[in-house]
mmCIF file of the N, C-alpha and C atoms, coordinates in Angstrom:
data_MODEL
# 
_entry.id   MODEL 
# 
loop_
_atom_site.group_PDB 
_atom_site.id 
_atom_site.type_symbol 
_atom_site.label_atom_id 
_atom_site.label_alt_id 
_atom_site.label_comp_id 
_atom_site.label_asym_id 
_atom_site.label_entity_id 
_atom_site.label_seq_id 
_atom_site.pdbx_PDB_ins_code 
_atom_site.Cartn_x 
_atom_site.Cartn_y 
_atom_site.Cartn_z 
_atom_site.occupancy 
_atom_site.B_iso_or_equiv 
_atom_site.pdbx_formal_charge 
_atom_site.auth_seq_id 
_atom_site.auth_comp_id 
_atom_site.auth_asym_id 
_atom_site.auth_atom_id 
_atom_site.pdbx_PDB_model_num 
ATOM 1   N N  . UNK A 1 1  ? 194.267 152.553 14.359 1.00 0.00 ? 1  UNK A N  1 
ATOM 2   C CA . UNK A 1 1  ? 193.135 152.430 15.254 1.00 0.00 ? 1  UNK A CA 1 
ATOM 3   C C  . UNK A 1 1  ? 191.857 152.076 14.468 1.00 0.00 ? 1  UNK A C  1 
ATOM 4   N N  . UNK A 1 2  ? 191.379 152.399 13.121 1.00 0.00 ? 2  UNK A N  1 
ATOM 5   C CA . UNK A 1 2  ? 190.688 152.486 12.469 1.00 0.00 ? 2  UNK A CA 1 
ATOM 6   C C  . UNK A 1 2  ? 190.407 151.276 12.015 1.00 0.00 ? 2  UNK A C  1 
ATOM 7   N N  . UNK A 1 3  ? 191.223 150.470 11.554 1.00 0.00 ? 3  UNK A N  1 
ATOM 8   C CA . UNK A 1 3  ? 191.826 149.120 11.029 1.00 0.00 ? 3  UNK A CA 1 
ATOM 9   C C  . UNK A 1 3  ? 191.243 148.264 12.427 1.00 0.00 ? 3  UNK A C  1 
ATOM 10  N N  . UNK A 1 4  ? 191.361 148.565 13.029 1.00 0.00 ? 4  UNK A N  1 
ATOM 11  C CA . UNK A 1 4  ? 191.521 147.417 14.800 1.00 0.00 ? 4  UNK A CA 1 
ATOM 12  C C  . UNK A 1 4  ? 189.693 147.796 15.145 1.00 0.00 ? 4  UNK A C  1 
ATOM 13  N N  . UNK A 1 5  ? 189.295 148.544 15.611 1.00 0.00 ? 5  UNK A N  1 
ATOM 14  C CA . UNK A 1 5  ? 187.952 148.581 15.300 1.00 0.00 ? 5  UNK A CA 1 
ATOM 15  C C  . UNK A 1 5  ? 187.136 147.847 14.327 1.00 0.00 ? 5  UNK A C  1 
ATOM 16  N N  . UNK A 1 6  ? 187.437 148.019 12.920 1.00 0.00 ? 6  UNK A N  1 
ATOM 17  C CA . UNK A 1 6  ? 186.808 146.957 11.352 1.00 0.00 ? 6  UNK A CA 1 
ATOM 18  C C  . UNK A 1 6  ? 186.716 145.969 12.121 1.00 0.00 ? 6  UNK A C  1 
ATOM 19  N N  . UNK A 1 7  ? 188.439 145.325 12.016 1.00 0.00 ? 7  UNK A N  1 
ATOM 20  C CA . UNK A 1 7  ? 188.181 143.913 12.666 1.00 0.00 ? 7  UNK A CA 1 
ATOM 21  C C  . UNK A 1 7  ? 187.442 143.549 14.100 1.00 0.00 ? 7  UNK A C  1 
ATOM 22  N N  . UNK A 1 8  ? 187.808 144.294 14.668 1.00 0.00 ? 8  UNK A N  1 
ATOM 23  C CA . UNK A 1 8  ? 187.133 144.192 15.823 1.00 0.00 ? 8  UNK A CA 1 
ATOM 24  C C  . UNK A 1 8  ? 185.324 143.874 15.929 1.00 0.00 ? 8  UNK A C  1 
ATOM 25  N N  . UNK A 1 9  ? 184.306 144.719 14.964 1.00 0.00 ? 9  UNK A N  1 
ATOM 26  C CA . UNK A 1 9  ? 183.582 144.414 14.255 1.00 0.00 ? 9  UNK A CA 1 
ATOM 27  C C  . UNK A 1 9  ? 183.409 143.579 13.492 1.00 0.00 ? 9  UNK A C  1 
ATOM 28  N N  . UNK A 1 10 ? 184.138 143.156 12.710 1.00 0.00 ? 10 UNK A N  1 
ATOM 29  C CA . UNK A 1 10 ? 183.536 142.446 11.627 1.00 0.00 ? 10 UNK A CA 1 
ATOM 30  C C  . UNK A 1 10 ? 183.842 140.896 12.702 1.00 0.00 ? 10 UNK A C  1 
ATOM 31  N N  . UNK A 1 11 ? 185.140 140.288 13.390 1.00 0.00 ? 11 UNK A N  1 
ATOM 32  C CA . UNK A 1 11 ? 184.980 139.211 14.463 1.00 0.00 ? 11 UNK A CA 1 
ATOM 33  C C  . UNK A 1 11 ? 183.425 139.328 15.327 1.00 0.00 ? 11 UNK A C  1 
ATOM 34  N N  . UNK A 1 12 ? 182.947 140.530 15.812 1.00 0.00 ? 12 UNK A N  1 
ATOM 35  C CA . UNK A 1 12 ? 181.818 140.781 16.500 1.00 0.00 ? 12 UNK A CA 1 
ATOM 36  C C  . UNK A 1 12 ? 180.756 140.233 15.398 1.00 0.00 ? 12 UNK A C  1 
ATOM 37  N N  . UNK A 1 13 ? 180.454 140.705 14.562 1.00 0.00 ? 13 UNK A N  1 
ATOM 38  C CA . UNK A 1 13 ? 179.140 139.794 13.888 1.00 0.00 ? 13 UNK A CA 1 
ATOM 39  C C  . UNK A 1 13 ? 179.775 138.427 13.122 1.00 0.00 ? 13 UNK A C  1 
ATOM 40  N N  . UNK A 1 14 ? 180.350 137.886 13.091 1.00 0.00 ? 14 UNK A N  1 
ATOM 41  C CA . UNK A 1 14 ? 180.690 136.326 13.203 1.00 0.00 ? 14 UNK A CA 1 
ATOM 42  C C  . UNK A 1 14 ? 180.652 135.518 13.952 1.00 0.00 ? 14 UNK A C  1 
ATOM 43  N N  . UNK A 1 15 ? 181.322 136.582 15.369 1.00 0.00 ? 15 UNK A N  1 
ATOM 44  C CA . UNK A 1 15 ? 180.708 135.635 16.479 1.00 0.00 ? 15 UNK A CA 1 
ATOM 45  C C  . UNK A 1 15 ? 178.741 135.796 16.505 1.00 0.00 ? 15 UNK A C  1 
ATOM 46  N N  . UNK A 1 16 ? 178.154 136.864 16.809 1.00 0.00 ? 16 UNK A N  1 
ATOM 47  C CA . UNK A 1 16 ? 176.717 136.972 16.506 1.00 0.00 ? 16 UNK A CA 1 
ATOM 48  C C  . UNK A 1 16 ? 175.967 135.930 15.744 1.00 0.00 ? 16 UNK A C  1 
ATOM 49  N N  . UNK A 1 17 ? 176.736 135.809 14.104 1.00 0.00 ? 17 UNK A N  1 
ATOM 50  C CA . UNK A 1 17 ? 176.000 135.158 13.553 1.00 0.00 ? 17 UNK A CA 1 
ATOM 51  C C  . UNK A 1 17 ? 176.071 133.620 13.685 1.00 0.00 ? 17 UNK A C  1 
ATOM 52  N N  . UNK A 1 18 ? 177.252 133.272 13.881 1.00 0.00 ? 18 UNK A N  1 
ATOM 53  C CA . UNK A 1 18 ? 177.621 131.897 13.935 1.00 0.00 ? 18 UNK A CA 1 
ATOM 54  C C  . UNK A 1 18 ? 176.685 131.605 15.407 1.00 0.00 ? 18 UNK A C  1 
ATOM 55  N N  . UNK A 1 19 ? 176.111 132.037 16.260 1.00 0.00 ? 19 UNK A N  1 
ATOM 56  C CA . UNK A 1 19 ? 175.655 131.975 17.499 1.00 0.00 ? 19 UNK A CA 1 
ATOM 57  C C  . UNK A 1 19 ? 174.135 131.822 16.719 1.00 0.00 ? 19 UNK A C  1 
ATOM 58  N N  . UNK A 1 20 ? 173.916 132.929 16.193 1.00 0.00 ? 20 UNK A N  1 
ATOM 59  C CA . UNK A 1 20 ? 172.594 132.772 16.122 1.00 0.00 ? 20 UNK A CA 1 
ATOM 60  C C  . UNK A 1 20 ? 172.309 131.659 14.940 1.00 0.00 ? 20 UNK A C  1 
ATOM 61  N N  . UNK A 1 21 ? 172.960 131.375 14.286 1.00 0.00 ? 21 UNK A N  1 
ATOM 62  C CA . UNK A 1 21 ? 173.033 129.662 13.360 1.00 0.00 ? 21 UNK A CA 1 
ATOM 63  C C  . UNK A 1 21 ? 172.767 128.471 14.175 1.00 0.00 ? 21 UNK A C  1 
ATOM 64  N N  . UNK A 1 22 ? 173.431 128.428 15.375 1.00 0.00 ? 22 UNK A N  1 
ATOM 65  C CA . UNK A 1 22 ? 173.197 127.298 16.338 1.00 0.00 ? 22 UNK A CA 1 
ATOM 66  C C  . UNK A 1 22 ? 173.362 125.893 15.803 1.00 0.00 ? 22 UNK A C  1 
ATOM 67  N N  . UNK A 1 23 ? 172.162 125.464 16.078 1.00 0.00 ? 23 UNK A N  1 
ATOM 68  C CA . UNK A 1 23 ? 172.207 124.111 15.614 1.00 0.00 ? 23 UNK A CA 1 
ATOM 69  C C  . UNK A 1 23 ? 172.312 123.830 14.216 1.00 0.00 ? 23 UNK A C  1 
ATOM 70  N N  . UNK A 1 24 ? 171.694 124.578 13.571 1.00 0.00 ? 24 UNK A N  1 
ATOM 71  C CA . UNK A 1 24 ? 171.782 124.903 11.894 1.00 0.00 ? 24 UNK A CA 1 
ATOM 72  C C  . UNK A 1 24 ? 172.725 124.667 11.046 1.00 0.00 ? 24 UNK A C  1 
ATOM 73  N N  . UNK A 1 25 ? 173.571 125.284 11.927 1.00 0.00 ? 25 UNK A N  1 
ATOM 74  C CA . UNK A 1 25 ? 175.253 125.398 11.107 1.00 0.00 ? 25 UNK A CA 1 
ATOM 75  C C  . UNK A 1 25 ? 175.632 123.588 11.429 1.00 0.00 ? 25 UNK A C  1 
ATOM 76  N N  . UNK A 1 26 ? 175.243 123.451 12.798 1.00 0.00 ? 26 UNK A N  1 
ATOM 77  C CA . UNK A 1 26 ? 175.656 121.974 12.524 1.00 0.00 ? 26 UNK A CA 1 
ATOM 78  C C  . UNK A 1 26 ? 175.304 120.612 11.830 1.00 0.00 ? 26 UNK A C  1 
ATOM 79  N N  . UNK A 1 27 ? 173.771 121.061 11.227 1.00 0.00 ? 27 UNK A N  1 
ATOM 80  C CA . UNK A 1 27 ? 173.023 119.478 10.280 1.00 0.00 ? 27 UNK A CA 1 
ATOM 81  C C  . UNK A 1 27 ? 173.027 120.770 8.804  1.00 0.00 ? 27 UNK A C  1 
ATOM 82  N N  . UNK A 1 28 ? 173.526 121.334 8.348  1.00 0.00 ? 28 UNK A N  1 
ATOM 83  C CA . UNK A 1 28 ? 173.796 121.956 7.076  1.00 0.00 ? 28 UNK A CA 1 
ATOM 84  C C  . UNK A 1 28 ? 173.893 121.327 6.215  1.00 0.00 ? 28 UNK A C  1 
ATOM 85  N N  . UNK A 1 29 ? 174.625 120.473 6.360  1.00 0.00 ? 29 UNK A N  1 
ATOM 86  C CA . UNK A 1 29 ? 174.920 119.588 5.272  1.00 0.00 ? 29 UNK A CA 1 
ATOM 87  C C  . UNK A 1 29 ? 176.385 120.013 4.437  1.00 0.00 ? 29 UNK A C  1 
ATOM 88  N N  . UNK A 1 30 ? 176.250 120.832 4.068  1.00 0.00 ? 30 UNK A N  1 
ATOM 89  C CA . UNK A 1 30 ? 177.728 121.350 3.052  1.00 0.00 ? 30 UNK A CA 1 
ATOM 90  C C  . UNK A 1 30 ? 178.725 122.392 4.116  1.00 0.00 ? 30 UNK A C  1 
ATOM 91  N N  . UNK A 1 31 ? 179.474 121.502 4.563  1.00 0.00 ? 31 UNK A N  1 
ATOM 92  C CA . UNK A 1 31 ? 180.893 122.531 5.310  1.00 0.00 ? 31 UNK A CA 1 
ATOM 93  C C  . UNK A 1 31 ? 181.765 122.923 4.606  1.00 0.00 ? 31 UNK A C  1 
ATOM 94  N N  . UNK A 1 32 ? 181.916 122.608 3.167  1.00 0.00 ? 32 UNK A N  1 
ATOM 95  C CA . UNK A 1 32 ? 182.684 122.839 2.351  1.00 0.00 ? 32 UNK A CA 1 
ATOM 96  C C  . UNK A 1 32 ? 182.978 124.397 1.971  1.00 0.00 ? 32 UNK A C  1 
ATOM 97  N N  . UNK A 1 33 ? 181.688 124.914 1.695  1.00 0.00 ? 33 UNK A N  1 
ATOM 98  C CA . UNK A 1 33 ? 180.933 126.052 1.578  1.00 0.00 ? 33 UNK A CA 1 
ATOM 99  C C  . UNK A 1 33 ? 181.384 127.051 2.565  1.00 0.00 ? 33 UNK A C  1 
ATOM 100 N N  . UNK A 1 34 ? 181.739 126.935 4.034  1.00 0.00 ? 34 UNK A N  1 
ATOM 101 C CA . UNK A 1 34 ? 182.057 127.571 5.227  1.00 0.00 ? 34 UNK A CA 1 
ATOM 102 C C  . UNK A 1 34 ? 183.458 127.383 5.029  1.00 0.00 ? 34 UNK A C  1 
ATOM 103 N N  . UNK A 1 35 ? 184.107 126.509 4.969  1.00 0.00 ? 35 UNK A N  1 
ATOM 104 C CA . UNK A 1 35 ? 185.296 125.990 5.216  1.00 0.00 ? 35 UNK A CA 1 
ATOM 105 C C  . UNK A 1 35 ? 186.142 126.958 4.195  1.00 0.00 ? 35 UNK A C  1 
ATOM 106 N N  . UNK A 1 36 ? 185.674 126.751 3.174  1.00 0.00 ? 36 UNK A N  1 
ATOM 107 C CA . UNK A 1 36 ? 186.072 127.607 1.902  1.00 0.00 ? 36 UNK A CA 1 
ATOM 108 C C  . UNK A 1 36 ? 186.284 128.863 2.209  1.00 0.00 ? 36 UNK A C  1 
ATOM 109 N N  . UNK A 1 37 ? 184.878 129.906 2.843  1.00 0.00 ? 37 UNK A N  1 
ATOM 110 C CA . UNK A 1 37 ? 185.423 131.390 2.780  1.00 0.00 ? 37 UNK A CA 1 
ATOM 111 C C  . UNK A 1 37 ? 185.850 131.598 4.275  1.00 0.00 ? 37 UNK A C  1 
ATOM 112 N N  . UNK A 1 38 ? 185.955 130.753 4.919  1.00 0.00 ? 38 UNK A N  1 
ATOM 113 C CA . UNK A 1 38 ? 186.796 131.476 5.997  1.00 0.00 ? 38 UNK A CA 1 
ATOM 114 C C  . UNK A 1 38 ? 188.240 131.258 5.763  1.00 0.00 ? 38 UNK A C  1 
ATOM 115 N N  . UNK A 1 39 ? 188.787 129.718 5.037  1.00 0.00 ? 39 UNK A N  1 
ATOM 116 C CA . UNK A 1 39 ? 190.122 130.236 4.472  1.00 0.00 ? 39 UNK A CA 1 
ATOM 117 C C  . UNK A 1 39 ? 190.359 131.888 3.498  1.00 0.00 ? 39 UNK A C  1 
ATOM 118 N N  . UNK A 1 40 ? 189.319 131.784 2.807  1.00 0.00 ? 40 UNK A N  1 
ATOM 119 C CA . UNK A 1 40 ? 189.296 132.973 1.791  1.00 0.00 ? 40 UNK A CA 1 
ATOM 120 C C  . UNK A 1 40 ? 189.249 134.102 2.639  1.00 0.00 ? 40 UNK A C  1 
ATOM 121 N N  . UNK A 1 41 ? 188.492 134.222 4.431  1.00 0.00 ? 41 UNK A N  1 
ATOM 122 C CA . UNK A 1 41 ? 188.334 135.795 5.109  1.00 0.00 ? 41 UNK A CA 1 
ATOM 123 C C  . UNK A 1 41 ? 189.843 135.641 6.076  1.00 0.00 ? 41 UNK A C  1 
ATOM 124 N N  . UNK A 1 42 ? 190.279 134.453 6.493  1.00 0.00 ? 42 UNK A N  1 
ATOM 125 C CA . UNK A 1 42 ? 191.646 134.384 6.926  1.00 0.00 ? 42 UNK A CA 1 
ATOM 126 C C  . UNK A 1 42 ? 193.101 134.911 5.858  1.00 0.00 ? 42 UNK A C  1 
ATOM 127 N N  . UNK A 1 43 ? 192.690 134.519 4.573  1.00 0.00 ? 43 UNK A N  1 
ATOM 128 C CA . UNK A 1 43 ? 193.888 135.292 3.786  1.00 0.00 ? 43 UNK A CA 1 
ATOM 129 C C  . UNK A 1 43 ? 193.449 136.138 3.655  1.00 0.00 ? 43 UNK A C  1 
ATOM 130 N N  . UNK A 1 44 ? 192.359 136.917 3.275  1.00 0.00 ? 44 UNK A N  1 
ATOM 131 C CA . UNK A 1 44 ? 192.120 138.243 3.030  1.00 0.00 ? 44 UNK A CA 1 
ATOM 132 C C  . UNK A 1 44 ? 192.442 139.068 3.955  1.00 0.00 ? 44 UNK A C  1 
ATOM 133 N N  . UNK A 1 45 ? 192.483 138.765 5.419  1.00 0.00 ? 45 UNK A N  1 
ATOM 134 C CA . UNK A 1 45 ? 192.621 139.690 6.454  1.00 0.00 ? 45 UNK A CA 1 
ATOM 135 C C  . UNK A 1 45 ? 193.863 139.405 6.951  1.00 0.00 ? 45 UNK A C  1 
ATOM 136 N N  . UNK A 1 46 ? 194.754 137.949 6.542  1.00 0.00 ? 46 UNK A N  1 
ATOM 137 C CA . UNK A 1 46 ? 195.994 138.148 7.143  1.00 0.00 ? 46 UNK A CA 1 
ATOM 138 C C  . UNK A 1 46 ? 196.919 138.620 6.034  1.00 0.00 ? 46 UNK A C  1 
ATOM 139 N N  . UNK A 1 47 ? 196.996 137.650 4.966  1.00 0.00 ? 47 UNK A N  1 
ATOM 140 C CA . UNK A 1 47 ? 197.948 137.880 3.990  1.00 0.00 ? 47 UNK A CA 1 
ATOM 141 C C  . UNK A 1 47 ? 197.661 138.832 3.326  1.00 0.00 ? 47 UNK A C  1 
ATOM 142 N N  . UNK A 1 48 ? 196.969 139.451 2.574  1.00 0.00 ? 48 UNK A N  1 
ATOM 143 C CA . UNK A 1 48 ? 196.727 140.271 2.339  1.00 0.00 ? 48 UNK A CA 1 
ATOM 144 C C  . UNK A 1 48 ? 196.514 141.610 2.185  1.00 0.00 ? 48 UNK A C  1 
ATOM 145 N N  . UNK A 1 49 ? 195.881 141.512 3.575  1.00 0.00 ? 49 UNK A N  1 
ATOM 146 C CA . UNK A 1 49 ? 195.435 142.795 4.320  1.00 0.00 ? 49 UNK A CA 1 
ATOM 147 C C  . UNK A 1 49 ? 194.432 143.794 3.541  1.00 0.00 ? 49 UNK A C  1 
ATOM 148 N N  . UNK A 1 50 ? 193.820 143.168 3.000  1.00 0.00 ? 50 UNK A N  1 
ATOM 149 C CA . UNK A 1 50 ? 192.413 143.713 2.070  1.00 0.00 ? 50 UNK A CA 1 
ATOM 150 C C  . UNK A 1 50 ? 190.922 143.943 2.998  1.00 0.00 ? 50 UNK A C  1 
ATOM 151 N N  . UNK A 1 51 ? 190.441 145.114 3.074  1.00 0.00 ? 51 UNK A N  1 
ATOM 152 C CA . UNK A 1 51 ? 189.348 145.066 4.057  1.00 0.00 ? 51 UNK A CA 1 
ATOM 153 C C  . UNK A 1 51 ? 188.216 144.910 3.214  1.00 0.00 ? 51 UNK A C  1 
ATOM 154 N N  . UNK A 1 52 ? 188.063 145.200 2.021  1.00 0.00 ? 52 UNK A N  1 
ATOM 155 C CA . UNK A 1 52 ? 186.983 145.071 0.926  1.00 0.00 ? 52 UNK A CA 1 
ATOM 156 C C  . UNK A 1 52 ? 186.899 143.743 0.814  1.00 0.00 ? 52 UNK A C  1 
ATOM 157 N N  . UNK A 1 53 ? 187.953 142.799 0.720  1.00 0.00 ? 53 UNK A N  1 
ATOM 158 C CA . UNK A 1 53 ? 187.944 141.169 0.378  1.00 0.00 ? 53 UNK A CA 1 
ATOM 159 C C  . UNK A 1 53 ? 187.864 140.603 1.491  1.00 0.00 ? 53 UNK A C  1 
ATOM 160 N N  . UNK A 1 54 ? 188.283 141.414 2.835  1.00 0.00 ? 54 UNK A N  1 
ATOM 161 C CA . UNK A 1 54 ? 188.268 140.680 4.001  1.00 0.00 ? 54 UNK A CA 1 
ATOM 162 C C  . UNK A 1 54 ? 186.357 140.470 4.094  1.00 0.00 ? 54 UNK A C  1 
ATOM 163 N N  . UNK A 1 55 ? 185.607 141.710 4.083  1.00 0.00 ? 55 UNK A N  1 
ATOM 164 C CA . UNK A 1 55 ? 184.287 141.614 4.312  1.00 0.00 ? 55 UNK A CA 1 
ATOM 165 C C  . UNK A 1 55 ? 183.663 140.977 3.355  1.00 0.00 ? 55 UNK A C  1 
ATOM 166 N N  . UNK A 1 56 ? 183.748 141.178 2.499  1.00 0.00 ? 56 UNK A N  1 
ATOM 167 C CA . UNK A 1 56 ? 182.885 139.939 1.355  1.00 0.00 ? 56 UNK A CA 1 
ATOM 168 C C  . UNK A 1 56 ? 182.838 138.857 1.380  1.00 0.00 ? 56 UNK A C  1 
ATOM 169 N N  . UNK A 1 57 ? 184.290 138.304 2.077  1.00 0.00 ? 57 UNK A N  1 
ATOM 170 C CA . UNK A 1 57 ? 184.166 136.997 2.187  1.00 0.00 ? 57 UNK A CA 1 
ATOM 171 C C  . UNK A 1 57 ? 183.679 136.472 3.663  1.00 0.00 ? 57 UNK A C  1 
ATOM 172 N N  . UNK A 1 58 ? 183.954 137.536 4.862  1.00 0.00 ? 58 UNK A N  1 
ATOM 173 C CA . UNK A 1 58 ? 183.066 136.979 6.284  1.00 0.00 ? 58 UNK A CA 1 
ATOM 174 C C  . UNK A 1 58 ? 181.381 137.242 5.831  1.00 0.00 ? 58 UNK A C  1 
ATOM 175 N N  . UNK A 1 59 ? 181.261 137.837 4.912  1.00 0.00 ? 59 UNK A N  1 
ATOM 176 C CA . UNK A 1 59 ? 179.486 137.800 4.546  1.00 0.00 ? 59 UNK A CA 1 
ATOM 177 C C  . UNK A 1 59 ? 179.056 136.407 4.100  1.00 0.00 ? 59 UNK A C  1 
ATOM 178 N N  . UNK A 1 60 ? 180.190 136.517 3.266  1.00 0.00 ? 60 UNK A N  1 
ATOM 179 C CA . UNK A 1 60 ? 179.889 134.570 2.360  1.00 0.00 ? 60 UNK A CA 1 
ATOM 180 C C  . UNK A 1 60 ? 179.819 133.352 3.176  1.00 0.00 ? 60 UNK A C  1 
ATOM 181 N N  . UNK A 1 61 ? 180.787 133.650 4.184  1.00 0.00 ? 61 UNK A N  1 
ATOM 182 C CA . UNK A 1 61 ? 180.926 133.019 5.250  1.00 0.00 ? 61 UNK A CA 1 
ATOM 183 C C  . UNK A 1 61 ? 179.096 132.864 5.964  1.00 0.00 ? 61 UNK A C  1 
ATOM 184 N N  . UNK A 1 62 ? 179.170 134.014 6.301  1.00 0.00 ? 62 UNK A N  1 
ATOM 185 C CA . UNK A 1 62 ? 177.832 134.085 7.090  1.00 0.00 ? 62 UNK A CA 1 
ATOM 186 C C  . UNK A 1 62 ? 176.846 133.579 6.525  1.00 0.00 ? 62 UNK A C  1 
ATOM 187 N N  . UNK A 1 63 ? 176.765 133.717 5.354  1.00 0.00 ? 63 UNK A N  1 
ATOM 188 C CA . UNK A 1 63 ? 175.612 133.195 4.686  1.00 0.00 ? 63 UNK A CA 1 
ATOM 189 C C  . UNK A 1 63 ? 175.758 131.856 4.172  1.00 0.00 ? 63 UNK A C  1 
ATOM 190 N N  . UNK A 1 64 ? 177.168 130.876 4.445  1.00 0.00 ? 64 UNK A N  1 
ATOM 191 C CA . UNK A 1 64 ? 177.303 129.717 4.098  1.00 0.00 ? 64 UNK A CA 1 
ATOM 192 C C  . UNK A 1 64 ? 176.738 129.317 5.871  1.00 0.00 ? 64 UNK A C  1 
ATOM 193 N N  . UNK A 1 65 ? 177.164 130.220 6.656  1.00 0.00 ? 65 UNK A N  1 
ATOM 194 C CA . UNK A 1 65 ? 176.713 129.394 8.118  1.00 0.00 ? 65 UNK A CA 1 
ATOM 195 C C  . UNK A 1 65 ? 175.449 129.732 8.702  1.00 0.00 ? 65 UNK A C  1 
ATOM 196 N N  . UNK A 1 66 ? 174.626 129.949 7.803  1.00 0.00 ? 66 UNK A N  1 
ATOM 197 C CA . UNK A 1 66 ? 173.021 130.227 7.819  1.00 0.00 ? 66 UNK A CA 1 
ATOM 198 C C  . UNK A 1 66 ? 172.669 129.214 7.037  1.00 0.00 ? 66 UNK A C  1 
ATOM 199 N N  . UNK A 1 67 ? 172.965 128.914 6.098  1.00 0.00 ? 67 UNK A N  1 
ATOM 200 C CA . UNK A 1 67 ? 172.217 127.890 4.729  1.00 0.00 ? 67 UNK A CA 1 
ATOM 201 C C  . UNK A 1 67 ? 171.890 128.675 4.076  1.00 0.00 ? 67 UNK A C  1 
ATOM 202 N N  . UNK A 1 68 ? 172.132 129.606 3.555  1.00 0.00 ? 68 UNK A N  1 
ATOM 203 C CA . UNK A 1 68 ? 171.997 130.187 2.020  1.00 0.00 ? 68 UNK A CA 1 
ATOM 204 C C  . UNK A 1 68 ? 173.701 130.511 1.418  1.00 0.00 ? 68 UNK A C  1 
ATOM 205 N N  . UNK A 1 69 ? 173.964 129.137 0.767  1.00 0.00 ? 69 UNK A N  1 
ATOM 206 C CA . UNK A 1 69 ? 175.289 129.621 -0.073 1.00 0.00 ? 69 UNK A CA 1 
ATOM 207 C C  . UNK A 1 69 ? 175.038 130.719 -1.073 1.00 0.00 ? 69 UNK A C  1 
ATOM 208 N N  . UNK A 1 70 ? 176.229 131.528 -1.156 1.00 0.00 ? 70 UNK A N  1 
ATOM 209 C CA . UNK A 1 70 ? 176.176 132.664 -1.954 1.00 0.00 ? 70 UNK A CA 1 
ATOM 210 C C  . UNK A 1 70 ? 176.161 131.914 -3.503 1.00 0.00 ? 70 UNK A C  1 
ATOM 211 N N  . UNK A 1 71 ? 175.443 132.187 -4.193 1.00 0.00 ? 71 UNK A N  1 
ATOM 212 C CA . UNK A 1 71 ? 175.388 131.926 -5.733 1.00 0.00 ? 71 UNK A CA 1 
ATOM 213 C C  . UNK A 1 71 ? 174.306 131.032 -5.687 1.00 0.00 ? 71 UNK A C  1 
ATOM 214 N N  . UNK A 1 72 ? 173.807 130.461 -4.816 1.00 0.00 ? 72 UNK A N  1 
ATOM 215 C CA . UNK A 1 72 ? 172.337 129.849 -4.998 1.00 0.00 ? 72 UNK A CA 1 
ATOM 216 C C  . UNK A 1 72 ? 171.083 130.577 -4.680 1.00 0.00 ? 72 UNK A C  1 
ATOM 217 N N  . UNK A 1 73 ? 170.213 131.350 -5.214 1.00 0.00 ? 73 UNK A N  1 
ATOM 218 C CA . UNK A 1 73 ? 169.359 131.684 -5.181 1.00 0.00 ? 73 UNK A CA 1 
ATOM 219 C C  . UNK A 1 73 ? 169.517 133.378 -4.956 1.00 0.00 ? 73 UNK A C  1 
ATOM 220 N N  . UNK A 1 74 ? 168.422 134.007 -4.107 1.00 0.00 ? 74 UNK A N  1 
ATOM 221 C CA . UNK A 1 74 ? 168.728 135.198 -4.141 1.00 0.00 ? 74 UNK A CA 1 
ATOM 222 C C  . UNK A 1 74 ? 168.466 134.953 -2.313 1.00 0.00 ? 74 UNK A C  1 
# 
């Protein structure tokens, strides 16, 4: 039950954030960047089954679908 909630959450602010990105996410410029950690939050949360790697990487995610890639700047 514990497990199904996380996800349940952590899908809830992806959908949030990717919403509140809007148009943003779409003239970004680099999809590569997005494309990348959601393969990386899809194995982490399927194959895997890592909840520490699952969230680090829907953050990276988030912050690739805002415009701040992780490792550029602060």
């Amino acid at each position: 039950m514990r497990r199904r909630v996380s996800v349940f959450g952590t899908m809830v602010l992806l959908v949030v954030a990717t919403t509140a990105a809007g148009a943003q996410a779409a003239f970004a410029g680099d999809g590569g960047c997005r494309e990348g950690q959601e393969q990386a939050f899809y194995n982490a949360w399927t194959k895997h089954d890592d909840e520490d790697q699952t969230a680090k990487h829907l953050y990276k995610m988030v912050d690739c679908t805002v415009g701040q890639p992780p490792g550029e700047g602060s």
